[in-house]
N, C-alpha and C positions, 0 to 999 in steps of 0.2 A: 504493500500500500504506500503509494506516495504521502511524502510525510507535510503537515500543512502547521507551521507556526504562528506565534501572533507578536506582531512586535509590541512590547508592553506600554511604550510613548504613547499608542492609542487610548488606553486607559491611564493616563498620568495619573489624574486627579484619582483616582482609586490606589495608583502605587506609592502618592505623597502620604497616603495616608493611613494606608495597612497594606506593604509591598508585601509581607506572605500569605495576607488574608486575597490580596488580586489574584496570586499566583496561584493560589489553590480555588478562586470561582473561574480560571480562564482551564485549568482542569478537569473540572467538574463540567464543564462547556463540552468539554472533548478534544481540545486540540493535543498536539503534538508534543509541542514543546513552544519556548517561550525565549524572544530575545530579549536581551536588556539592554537598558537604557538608563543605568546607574544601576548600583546593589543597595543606597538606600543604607550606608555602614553595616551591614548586612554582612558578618563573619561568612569565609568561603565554608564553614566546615559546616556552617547553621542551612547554608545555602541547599548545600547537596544534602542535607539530610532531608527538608523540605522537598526538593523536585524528587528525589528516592519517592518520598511518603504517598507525594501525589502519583506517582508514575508519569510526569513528564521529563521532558528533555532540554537541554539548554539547547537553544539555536542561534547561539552566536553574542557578541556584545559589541555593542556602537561605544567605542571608546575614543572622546573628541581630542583633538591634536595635540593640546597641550600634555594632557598624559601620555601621549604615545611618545613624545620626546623626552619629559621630565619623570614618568613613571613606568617605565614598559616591563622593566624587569619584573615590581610588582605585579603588575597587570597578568602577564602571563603564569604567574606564580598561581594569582586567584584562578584563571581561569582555567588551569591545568587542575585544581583542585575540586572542581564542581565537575569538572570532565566536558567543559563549554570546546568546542571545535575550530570556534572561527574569532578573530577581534577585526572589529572592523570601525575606518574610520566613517563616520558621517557625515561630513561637513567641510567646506575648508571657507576660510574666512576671506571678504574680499580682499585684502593687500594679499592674499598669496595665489590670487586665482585671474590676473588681469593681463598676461600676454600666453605668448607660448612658451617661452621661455621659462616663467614662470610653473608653469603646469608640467615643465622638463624637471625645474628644481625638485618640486614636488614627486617624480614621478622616482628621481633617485633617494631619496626618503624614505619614500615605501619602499625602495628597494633593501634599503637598510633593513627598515622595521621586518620587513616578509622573511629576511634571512633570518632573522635571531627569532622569527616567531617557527617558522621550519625548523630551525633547529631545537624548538621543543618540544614541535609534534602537534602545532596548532598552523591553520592556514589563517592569511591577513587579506581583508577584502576592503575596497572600497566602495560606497553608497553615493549615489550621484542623486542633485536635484536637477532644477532646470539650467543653472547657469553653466552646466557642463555643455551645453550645445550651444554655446557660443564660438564662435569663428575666429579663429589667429589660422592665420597663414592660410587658409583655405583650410583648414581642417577645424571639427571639432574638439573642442578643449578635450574630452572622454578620451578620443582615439589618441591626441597626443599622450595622454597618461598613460593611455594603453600599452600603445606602441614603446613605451618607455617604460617603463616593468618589464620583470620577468615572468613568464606565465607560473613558474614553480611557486613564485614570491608575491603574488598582487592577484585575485578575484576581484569580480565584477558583481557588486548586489546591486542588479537593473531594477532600479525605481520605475515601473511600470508605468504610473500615472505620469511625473514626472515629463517621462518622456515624449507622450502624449500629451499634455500641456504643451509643448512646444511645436506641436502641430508634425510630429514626427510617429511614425511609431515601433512597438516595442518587440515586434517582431525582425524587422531591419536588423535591430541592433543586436538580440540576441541569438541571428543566423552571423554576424560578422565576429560577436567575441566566442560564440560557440561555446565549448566548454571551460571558458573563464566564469560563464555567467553562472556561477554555482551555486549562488541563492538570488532568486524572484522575489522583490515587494511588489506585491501584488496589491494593488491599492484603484478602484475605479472612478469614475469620474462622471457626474452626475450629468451634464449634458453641454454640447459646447461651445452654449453662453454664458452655462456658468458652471466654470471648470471650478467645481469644489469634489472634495470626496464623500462616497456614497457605500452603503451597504456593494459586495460583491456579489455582480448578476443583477442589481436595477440599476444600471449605469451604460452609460452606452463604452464602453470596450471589449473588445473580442476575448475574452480569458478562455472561449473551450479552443483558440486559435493559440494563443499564448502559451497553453499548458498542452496541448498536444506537442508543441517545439520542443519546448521543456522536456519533457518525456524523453524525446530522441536526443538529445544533446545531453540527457543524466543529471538535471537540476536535482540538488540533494533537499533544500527547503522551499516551499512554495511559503510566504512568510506575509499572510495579512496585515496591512496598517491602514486605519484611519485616524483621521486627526479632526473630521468636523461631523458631528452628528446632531440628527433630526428625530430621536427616537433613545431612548434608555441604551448607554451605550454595551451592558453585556448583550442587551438583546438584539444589537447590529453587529457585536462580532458573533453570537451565534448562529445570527441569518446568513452572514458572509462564512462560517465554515459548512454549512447546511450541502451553501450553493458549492462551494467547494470540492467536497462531497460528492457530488453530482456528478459532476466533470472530471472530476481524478480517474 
């Protein structure tokens, strides 16, 4: 069974304020496993005792820049301890994202990070929003990072919506990185006047087009995130694993 995650930023306001009480209702929900978006001081050895208890799985952690340079050793230490797979960064801020050059310096950085995170037996990805399709040189900023990593050392977690917000979409991009793309945010998009995000399956994006690619290419997490809801938000990521479901 293809394995379907939820990135836990969807429910913030539920992880500010009882991260192992969220962690065990997005369980009881049925997903997979569960990425993070901070541990919240949240002891590594409390962590895994927790996802054990539920029977979910770590799916990775968006870990933002500044600890990737100033804390990695730690970082990797925790995430070796919970038995999490992937760190990945989320974000990069504007002064380090405005030429190509830029996006070069960046892309040997990761190439750091990817080596020392390889050599502990965890893969390092990066999560793109929309300002990664921006243009230097005739290319997109993405493919220059791409192109500038190692594939052993750097995945690709394709922001789905994202990329469709830019009037692109996310098939293109997941037939050209192919099996970098080793985890899918799957996130859909309510309609497009007004690109907000929506329950998966009442949105207009093709996800039974998306995850059949996926399939062939060997996506390891199919990984839910919303960020704006119109409806109780356990009961939008349970409708979005329902539809998930469905289509796997």
């Amino acid at each position: 069974m293809e394995k379907v995650g939820l990135q836990l930023y969807s429910i913030k306001e539920l992880t500010q304020k009882d991260f192992i009480g969220a962690i065990e209702k997005v369980a009881k929900i049925g997903y997979d496993g569960v990425e993070f978006a901070g541990y919240f001081d949240t002891p590594a050895k409390d962590l895994k005792a927790v996802l054990g208890a539920y029977g979910i799985k770590p799916a990775g952690s968006h870990i933002g820049l500044a600890k990737l340079k100033d804390e990695l050793d730690r970082v990797i230490e925790y995430c070796l301890e919970i038995g999490d797979p992937y760190i990945i960064c989320p974000s990069m801020p504007a002064n380090m994202r405005d030429s190509a050059d830029a996006w070069k310096r960046n892309a040997e950085f990761f190439n750091t990070v990817g080596e020392k995170c390889k050599a502990n037996g965890i893969r390092f990805g990066y999560h793109n929003h929309a300002y990664e399709f921006e243009v230097f040189d005739g290319k997109f900023a993405l493919d220059i990072l791409v192109e500038n990593t190692q594939p052993d050392l750097m995945f690709v977690e394709l922001d789905t919506f994202w990329v469709e917000y830019m009037n692109l979409k996310s098939v293109d991009f997941i037939n050209k990185y192919n099996k970098r793309c080793s985890v899918l945010h799957i996130k859909d998009m309510k309609s497009p006047e007004e690109k907000i995000n929506t329950e998966i399956g009442k949105g207009i994006m093709d996800f039974k087009e998306i995850t059949s690619l996926g399939k062939k290419i060997g996506v390891e997490w199919y990984t839910v995130e919303q960020e704006e809801f119109e409806v109780d938000q356990l009961y939008s990521i349970k409708e979005s694993l329902t539809y998930m479901r469905e289509i796997l």
